[in-house]
C-alpha positions as a Markdown table, in Angstrom:
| # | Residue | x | y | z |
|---|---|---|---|---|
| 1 | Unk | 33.4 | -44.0 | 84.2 |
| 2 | Unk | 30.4 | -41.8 | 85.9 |
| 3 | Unk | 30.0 | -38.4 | 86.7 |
| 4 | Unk | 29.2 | -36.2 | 89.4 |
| 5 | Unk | 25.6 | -34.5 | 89.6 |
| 6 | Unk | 23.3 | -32.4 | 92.3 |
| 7 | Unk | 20.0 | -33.9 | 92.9 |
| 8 | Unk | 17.4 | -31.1 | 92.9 |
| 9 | Unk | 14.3 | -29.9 | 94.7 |
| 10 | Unk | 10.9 | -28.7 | 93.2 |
| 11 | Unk | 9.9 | -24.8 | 92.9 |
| 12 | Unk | 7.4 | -22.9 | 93.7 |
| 13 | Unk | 4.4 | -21.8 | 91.6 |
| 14 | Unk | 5.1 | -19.6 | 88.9 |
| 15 | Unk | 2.5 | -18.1 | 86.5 |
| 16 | Unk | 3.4 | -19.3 | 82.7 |
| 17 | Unk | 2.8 | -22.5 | 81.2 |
| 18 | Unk | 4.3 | -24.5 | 79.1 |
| 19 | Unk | 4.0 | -27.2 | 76.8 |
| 20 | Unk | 7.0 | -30.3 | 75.5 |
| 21 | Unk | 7.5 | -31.1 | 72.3 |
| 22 | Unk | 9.4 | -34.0 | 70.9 |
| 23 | Unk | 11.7 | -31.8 | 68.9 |
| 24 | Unk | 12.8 | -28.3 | 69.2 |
| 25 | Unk | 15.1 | -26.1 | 66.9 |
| 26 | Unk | 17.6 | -23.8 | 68.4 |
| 27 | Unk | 20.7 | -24.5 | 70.9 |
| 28 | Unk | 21.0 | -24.0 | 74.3 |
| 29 | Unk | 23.0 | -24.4 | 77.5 |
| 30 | Unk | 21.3 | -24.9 | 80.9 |
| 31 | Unk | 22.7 | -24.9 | 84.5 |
| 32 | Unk | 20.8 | -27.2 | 86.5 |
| 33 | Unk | 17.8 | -28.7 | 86.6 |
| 34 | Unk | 14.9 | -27.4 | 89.2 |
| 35 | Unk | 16.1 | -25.3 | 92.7 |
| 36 | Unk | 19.1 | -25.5 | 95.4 |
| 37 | Unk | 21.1 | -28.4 | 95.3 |
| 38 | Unk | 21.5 | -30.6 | 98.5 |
| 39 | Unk | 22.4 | -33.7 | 98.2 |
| 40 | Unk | 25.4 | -35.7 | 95.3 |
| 41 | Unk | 24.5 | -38.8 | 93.6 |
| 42 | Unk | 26.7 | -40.5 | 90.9 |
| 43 | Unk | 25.6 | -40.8 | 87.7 |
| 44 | Unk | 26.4 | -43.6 | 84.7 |
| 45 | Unk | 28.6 | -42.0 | 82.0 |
| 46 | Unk | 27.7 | -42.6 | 78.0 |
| 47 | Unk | 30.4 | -42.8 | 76.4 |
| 48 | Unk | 29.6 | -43.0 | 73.1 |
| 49 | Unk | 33.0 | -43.2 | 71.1 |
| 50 | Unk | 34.5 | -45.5 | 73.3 |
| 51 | Unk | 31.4 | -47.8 | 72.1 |
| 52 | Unk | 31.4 | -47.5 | 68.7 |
| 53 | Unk | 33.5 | -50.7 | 67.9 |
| 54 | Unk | 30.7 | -52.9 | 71.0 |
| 55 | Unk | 29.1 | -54.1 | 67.5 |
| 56 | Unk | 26.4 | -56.1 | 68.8 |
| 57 | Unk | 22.5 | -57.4 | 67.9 |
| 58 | Unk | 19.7 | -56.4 | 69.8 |
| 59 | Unk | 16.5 | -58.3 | 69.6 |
| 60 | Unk | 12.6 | -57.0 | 70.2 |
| 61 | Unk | 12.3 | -60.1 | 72.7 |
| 62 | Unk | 14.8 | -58.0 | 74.9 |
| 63 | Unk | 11.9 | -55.4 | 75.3 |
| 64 | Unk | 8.9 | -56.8 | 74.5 |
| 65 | Unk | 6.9 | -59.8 | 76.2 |
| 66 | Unk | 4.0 | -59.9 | 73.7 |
| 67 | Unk | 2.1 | -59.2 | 71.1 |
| 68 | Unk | -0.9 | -58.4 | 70.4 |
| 69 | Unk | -3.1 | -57.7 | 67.1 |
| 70 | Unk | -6.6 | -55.2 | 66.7 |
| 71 | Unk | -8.0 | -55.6 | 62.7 |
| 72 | Unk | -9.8 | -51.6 | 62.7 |
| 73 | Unk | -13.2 | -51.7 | 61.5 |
| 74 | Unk | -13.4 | -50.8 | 58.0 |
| 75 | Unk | -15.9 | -48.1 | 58.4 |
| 76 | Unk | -16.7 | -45.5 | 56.0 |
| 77 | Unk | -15.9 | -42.7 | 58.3 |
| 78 | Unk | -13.0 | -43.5 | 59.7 |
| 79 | Unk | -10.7 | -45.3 | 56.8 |
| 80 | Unk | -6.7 | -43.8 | 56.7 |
| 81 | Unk | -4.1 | -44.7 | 55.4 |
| 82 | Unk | -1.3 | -44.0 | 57.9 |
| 83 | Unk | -1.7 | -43.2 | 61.6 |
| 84 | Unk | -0.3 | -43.2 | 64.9 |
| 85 | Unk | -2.0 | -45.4 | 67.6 |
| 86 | Unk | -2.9 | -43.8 | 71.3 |
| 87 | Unk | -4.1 | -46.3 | 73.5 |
| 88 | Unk | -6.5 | -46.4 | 76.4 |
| 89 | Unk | -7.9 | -49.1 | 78.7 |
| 90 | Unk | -11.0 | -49.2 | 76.8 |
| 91 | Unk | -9.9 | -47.1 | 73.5 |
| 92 | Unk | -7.3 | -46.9 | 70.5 |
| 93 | Unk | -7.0 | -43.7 | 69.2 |
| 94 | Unk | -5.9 | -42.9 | 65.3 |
| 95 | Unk | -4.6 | -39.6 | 64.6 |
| 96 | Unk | -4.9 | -40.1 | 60.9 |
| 97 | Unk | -2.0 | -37.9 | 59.3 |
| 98 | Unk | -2.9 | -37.7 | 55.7 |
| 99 | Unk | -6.4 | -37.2 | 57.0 |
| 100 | Unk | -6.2 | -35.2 | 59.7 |
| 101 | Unk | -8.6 | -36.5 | 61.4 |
| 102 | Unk | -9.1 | -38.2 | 65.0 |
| 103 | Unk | -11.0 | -41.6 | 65.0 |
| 104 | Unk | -11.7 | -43.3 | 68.4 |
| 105 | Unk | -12.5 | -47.1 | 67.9 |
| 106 | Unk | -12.9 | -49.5 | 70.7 |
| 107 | Unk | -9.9 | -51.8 | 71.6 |
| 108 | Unk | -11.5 | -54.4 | 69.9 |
| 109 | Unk | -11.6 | -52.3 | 66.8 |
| 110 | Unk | -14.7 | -51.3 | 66.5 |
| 111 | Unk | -15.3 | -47.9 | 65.4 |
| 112 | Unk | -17.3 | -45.2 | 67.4 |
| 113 | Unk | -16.5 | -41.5 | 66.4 |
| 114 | Unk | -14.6 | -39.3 | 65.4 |
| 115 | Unk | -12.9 | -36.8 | 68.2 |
| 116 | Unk | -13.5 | -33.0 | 66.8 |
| 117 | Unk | -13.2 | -31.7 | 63.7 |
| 118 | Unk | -10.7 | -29.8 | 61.5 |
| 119 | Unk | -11.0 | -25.8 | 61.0 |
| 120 | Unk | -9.6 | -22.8 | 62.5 |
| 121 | Unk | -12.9 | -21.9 | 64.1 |
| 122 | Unk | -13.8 | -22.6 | 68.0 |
| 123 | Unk | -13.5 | -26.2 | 69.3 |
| 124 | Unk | -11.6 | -27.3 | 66.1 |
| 125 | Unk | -8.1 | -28.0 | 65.6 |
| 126 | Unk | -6.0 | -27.5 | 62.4 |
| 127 | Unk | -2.5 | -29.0 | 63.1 |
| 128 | Unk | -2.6 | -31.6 | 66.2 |
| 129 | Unk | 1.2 | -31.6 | 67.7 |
| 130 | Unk | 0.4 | -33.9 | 70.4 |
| 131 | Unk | -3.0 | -36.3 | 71.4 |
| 132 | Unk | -2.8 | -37.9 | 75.1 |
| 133 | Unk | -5.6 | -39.9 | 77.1 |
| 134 | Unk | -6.5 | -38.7 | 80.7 |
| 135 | Unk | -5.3 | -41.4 | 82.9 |
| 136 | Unk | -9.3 | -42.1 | 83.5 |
| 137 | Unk | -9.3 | -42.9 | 79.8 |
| 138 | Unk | -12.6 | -40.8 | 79.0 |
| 139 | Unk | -10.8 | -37.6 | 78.5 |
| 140 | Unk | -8.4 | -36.3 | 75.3 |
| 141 | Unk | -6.4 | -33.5 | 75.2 |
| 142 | Unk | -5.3 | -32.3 | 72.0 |
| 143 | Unk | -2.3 | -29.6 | 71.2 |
| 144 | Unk | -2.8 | -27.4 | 68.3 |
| 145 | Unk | 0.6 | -26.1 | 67.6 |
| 146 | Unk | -0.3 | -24.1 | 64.5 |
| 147 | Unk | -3.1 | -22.2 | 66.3 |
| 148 | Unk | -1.0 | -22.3 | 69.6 |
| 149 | Unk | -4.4 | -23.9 | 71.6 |
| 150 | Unk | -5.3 | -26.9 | 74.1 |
| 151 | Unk | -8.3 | -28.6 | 73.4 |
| 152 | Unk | -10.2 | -30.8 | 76.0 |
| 153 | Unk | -12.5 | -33.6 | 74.5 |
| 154 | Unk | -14.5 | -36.0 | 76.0 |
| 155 | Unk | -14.4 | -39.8 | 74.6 |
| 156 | Unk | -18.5 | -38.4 | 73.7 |
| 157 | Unk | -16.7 | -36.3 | 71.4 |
| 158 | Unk | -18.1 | -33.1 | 73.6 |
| 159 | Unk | -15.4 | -30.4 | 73.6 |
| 160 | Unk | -14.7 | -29.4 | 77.6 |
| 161 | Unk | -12.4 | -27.2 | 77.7 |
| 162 | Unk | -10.1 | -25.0 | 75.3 |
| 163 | Unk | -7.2 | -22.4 | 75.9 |
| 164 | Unk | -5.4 | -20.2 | 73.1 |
| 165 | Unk | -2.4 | -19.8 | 75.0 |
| 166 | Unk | -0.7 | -17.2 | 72.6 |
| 167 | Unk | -1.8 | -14.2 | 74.6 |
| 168 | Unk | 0.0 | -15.6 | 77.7 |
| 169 | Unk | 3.1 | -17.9 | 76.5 |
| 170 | Unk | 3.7 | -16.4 | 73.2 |
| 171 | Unk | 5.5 | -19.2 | 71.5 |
| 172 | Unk | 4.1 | -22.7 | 70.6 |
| 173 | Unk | 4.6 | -25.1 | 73.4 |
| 174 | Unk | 7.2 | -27.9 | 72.9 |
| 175 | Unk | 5.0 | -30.7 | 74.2 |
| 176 | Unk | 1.8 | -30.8 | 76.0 |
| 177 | Unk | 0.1 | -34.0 | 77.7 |
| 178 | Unk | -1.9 | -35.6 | 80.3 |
| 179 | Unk | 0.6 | -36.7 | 83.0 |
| 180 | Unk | -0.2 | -39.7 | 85.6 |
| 181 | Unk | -1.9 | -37.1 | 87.9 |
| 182 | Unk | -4.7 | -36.2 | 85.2 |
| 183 | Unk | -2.9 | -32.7 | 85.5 |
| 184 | Unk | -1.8 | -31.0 | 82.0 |
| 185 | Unk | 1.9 | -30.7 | 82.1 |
| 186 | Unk | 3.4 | -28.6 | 79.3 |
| 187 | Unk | 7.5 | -28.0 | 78.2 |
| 188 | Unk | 7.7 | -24.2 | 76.9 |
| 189 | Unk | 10.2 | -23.6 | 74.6 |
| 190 | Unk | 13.2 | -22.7 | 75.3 |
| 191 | Unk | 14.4 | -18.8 | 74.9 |
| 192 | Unk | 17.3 | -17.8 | 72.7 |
| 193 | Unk | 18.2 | -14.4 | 74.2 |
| 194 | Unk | 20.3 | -14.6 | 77.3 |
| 195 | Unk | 18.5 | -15.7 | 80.6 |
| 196 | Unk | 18.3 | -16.5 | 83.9 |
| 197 | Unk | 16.6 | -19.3 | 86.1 |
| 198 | Unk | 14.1 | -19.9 | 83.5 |
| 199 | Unk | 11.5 | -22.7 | 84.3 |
| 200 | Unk | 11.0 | -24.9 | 80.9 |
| 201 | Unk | 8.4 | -27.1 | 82.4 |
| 202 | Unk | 5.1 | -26.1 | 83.7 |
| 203 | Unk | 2.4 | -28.0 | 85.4 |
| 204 | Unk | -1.5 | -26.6 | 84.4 |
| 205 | Unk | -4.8 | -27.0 | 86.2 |
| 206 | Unk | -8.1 | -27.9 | 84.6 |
| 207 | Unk | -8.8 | -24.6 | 84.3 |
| 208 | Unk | -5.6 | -24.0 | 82.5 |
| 209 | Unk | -3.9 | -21.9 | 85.4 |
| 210 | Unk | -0.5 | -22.4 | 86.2 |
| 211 | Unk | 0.2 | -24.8 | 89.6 |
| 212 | Unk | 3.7 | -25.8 | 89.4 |
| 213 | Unk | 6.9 | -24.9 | 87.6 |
| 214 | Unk | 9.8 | -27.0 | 87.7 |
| 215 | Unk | 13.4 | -27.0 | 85.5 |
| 216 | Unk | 14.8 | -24.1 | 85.8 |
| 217 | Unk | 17.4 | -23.1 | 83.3 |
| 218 | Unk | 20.0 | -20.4 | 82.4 |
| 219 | Unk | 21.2 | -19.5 | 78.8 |
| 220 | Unk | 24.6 | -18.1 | 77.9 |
| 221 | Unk | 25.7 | -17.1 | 74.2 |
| 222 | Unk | 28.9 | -17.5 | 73.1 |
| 223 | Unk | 29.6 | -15.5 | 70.1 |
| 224 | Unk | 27.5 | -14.3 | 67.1 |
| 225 | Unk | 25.6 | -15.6 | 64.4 |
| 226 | Unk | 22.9 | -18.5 | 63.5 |
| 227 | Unk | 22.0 | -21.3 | 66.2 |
| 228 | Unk | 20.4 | -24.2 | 65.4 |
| 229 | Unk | 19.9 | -27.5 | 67.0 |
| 230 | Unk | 16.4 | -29.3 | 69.4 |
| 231 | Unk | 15.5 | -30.6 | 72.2 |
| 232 | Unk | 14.9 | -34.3 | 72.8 |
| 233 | Unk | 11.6 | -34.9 | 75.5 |
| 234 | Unk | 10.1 | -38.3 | 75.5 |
| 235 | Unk | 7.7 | -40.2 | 78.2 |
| 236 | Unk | 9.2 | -43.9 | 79.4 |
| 237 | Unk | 7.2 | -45.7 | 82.1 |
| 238 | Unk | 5.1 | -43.1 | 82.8 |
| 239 | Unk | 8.3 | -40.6 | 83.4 |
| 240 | Unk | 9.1 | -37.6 | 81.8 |
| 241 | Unk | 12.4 | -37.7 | 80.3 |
| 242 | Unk | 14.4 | -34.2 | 79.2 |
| 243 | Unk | 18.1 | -34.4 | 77.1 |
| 244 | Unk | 18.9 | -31.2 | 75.6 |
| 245 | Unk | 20.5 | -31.8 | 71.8 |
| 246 | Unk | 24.1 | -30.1 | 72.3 |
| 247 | Unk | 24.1 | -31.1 | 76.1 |
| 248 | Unk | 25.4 | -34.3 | 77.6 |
| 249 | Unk | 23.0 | -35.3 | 80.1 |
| 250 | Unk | 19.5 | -36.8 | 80.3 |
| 251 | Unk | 16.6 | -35.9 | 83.3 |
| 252 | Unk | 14.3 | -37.6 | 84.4 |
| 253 | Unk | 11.2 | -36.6 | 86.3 |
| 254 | Unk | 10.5 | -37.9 | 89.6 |
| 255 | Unk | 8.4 | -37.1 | 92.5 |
| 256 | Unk | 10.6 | -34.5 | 94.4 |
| 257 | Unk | 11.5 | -32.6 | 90.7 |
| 258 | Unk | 13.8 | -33.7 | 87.8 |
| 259 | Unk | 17.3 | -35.6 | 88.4 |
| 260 | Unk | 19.9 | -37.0 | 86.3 |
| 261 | Unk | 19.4 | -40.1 | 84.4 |
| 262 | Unk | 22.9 | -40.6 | 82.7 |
| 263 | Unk | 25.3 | -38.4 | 81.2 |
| 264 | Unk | 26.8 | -38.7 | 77.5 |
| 265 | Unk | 30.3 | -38.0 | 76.8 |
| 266 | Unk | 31.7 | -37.6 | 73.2 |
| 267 | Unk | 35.0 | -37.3 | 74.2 |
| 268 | Unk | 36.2 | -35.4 | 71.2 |
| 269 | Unk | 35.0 | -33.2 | 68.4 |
| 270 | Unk | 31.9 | -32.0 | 70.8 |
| 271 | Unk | 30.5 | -28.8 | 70.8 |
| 272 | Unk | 32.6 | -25.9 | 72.2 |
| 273 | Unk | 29.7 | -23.8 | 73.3 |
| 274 | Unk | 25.9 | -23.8 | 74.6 |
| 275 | Unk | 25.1 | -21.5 | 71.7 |
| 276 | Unk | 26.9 | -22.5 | 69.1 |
| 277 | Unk | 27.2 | -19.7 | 65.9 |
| 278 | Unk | 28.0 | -20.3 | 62.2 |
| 279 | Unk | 30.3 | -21.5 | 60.4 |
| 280 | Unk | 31.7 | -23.7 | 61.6 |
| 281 | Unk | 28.1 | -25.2 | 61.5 |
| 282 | Unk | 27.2 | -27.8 | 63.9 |
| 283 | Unk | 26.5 | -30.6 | 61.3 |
| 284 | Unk | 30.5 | -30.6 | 62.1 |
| 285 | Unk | 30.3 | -32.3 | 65.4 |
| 286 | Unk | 30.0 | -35.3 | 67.1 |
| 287 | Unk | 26.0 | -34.4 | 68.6 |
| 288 | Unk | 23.1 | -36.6 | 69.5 |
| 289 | Unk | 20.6 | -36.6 | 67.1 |
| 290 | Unk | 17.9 | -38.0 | 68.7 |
| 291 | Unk | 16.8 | -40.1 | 71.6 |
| 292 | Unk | 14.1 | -42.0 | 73.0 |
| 293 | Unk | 13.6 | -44.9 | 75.8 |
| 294 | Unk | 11.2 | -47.9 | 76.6 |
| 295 | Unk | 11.6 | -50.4 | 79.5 |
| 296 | Unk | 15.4 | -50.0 | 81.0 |
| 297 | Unk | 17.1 | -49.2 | 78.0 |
| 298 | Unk | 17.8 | -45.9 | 76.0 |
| 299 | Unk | 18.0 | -45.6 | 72.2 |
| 300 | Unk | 20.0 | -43.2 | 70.4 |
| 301 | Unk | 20.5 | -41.9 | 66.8 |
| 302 | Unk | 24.1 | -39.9 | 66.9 |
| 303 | Unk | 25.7 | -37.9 | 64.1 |
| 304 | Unk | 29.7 | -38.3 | 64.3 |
| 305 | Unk | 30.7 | -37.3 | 61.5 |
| 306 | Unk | 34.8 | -38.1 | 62.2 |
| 307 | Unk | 33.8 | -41.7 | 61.4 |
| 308 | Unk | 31.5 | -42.0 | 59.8 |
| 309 | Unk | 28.3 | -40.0 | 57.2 |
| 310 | Unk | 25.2 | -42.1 | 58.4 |
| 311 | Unk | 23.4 | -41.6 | 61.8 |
| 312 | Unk | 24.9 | -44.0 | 64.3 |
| 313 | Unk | 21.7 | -46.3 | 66.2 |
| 314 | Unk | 23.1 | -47.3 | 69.7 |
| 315 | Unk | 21.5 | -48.7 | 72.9 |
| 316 | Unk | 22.1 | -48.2 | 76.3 |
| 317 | Unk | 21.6 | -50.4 | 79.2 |
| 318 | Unk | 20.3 | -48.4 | 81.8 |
| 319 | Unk | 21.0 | -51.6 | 84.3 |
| 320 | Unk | 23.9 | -53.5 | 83.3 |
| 321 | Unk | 25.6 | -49.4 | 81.9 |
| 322 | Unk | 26.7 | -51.1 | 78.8 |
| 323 | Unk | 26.3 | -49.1 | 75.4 |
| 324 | Unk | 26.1 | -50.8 | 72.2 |
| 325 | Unk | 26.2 | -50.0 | 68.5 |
| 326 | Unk | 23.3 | -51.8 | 66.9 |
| 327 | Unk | 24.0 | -54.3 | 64.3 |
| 328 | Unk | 22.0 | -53.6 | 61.4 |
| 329 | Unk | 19.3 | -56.4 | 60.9 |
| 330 | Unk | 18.1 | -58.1 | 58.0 |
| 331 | Unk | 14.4 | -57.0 | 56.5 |
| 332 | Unk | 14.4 | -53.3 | 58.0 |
| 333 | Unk | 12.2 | -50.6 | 57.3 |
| 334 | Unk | 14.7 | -47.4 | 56.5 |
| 335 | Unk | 12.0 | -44.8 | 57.1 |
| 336 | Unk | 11.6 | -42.0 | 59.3 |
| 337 | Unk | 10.4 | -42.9 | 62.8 |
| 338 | Unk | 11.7 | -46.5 | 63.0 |
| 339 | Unk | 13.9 | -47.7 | 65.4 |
| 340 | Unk | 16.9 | -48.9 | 62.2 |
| 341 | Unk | 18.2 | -52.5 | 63.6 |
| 342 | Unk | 16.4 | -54.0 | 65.7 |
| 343 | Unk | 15.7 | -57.2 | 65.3 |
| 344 | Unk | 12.0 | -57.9 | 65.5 |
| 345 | Unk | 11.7 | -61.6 | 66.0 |
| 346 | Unk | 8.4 | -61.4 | 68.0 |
| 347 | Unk | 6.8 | -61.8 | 64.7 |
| 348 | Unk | 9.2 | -60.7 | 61.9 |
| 349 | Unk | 7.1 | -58.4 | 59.8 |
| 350 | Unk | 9.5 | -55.2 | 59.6 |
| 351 | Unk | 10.6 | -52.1 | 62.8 |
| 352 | Unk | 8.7 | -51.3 | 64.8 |
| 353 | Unk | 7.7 | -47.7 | 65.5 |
| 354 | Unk | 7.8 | -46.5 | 69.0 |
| 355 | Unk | 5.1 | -43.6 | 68.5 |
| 356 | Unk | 4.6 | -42.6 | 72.5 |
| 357 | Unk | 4.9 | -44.3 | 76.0 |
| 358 | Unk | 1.5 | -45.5 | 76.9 |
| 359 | Unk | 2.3 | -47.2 | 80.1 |
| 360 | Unk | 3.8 | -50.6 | 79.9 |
| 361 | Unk | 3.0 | -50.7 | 76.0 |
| 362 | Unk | 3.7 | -49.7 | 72.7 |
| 363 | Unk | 1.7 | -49.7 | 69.1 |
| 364 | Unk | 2.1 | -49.2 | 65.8 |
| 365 | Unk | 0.2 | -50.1 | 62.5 |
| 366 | Unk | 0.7 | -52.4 | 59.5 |
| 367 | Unk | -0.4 | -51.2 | 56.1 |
| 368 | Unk | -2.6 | -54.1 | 55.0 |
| 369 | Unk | -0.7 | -53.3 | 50.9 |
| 370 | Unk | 2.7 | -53.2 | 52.7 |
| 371 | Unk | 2.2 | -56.1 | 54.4 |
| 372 | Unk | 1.4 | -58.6 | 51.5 |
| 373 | Unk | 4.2 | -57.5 | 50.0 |
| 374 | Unk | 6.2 | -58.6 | 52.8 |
| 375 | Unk | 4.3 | -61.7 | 52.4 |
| 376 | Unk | 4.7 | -61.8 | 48.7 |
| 377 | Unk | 8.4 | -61.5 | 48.8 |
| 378 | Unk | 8.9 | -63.4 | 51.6 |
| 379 | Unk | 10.3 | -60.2 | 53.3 |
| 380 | Unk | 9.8 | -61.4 | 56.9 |
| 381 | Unk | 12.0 | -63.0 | 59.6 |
| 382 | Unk | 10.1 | -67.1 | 59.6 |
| 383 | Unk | 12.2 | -68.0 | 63.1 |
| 384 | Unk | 10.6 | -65.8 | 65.8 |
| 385 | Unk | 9.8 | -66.3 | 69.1 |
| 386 | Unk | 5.8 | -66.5 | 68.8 |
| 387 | Unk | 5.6 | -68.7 | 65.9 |
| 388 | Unk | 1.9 | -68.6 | 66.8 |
| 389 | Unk | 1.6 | -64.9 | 67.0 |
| 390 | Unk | 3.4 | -65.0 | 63.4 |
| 391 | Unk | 0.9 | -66.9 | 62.1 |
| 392 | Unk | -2.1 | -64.9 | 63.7 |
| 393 | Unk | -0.8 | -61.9 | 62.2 |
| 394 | Unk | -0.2 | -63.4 | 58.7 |
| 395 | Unk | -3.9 | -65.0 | 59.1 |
| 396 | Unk | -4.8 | -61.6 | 59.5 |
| 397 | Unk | -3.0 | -60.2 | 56.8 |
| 398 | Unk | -4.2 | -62.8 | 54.0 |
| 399 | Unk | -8.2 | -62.3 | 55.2 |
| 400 | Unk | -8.1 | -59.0 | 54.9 |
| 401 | Unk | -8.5 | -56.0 | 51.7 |
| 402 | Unk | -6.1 | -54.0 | 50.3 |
| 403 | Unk | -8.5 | -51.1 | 51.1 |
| 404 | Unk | -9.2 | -52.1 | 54.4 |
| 405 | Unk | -7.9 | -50.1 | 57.5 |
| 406 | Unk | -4.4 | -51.0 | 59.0 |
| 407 | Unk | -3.8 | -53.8 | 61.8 |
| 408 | Unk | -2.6 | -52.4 | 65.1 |
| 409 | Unk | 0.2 | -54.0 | 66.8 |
| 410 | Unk | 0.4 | -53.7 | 70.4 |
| 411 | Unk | 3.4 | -54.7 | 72.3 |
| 412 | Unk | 3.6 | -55.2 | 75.8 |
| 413 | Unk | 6.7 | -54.5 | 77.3 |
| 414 | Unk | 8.7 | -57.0 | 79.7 |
């Protein structure tokens, strides 16, 4: 089954920027993506009860091609315990959360700085939302949601440019990177008051200015009370992808604006409005809770609640248009920010986290401790498909310290 949508064309400048972030908190209805409709195209159609009973495994191989393993230099300045990897050409990037702290090492591991500092003073961030390289890989743009600022840094660790955007855009930005064209392209959040052809996503100059605005949007309440709910943005081969929480559909940016990717159909027990009040409360409803995408497929976490108390994990096929519910796997991590049930048998130690789109690859870290508990316990898939990458990695694992710095996994995608 498919649906009907309107391709749509790009706006003209507007001044406002904006900023996208991964997750939002409110609900919201929107017309159509950028300006006048022209042209039809057909659409795949999600349907995501129909599905539930396609009970099937899905494997890392299906995504990834390789595997590859950086041991960080155990430096004295830049040890962390838990981090997410940003990858350059020439770079890896920690933002180290416990730390908070930025530590640029080469991609062999070698450490060479840290990026900036932490304060509320000039130049100095105190909560980093979002961390993105410039496509020329010397140049770091940092988003301070807290202090609602941008913050240019050069790989030098010279601070280039900065913007306190409160004065302008109010609001913290939803998400703010480097896009392919070394422009800064920001996703504002979106209003809760009742409003018309409202552009979400605005594309920034290097002197901060406003050059394009593109997804416009209208809101419409229906009835009074609390709303709650987020948005969903994520980055998938270089593309910026937009699914708003209560709505069905997923965008995808292109070179003449944003147009429909696939739409997702409950079929029952969905939400009844674009702002939704309580009670009822929308923990009631079948809703997706979360979605992200690498190579052609799409991942999704969905709450349906008719069948069932734990978050649903499905993949879709953006080729083939088949949806599947995941299968849980053996040896799976259950936290926060792992992808529950796939199988990793590229080298069997645990889920992998899919912390950002960094072209055609992915990274996360291993916790050295964690790690040799895997190994101690035998906690690890043994039949993968790089039995030589397997043992590399365990090589790695049983050389190194309990204090020393995690190994970062980078996978290359297919």
């Amino acid at each position: 089954m498919h649906q009907l949508y309107t391709l749509s064309k790009k706006e003209s400048p507007m001044k406002t920027t904006i900023y996208i972030s991964s997750i939002l908190f409110g609900l919201f209805l929107y017309s159509c993506c950028n300006n006048n409709s022209e042209e039809a195209t057909v659409i795949p159609e999600v349907d995501i009860l129909h599905a539930y009973s396609n009970e099937k495994e899905f494997n890392l191989s299906q995504i990834v091609q390789d595997v590859d393993y950086v041991k960080l230099e155990n430096h004295p300045e830049a040890h962390f315990s838990l981090g997410i990897p940003i990858l350059a050409d020439n770079y890896i990037l920690i933002e180290a959360l416990f730390e908070k702290k930025l530590l640029l090492f080469t991609d062999k591991g070698e450490f060479l700085r840290s990026i900036g500092q932490n304060g509320k003073g000039p130049q100095e961030y105190l909560d980093i939302s979002e961390v993105s390289f410039h496509p020329d890989g010397e140049l770091i743009l940092i988003h301070d949601y807290s202090l609602h600022k941008l913050l240019v840094y050069s790989t030098s660790d010279k601070c280039v440019r900065e913007f306190i955007y409160s004065d302008r855009y109010g609001d913290p930005f939803d998400k703010a990177f480097f896009n392919s064209s070394g422009d800064i392209q920001i996703v504002l959040r979106r209003p809760f008051e009742e409003i018309n052809d409202f552009h979400m996503v605005r594309i920034l100059d290097d002197d901060f200015n406003e050059k394009e605005s593109l997804f416009k949007i209208s809101n419409k309440k229906v009835g009074d009370g609390f709303t709650t709910g987020f948005s969903n943005y994520f980055i998938s081969n270089g593309s910026l992808h937009i699914q708003e929480f209560f709505y069905d559909t997923v965008f995808i940016q292109q070179d003449e604006g944003f147009s429909p990717l696939c739409h997702i159909q409950f079929t029952s027990n969905s939400l009844p409005a674009y702002f939704i009040p309580r009670p009822p409360g929308v923990w009631g409803y079948n809703s997706l809770y979360y979605i992200t995408g690498y190579s052609n497929y799409l991942f999704l976490y969905v709450n349906l609640p008719d069948i069932t108390d734990d978050y649903v994990f499905m993949v879709f096929n953006l080729k083939t248009e088949e949806l599947i519910r995941v299968k849980e796997q053996k040896f799976v991590d259950k936290k926060p920010g792992f992808l529950m049930g796939i199988n990793n048998d590229i080298d069997g130690f645990s889920s992998v986290v899919f912390a950002g789109d960094m072209g055609n690859k992915f990274a996360d870290v291993i916790d050295i401790i964690d790690a040799k508990d895997l190994l101690d316990q035998n906690k690890y898939l043994e039949e993968v498909k790089f039995s030589k990458k397997q043992q590399e990695l365990i090589k790695m694992i049983k050389d190194s310290d309990i204090e020393d710095n995690p190994i970062v996994r980078i996978f290359t995608l297919q």
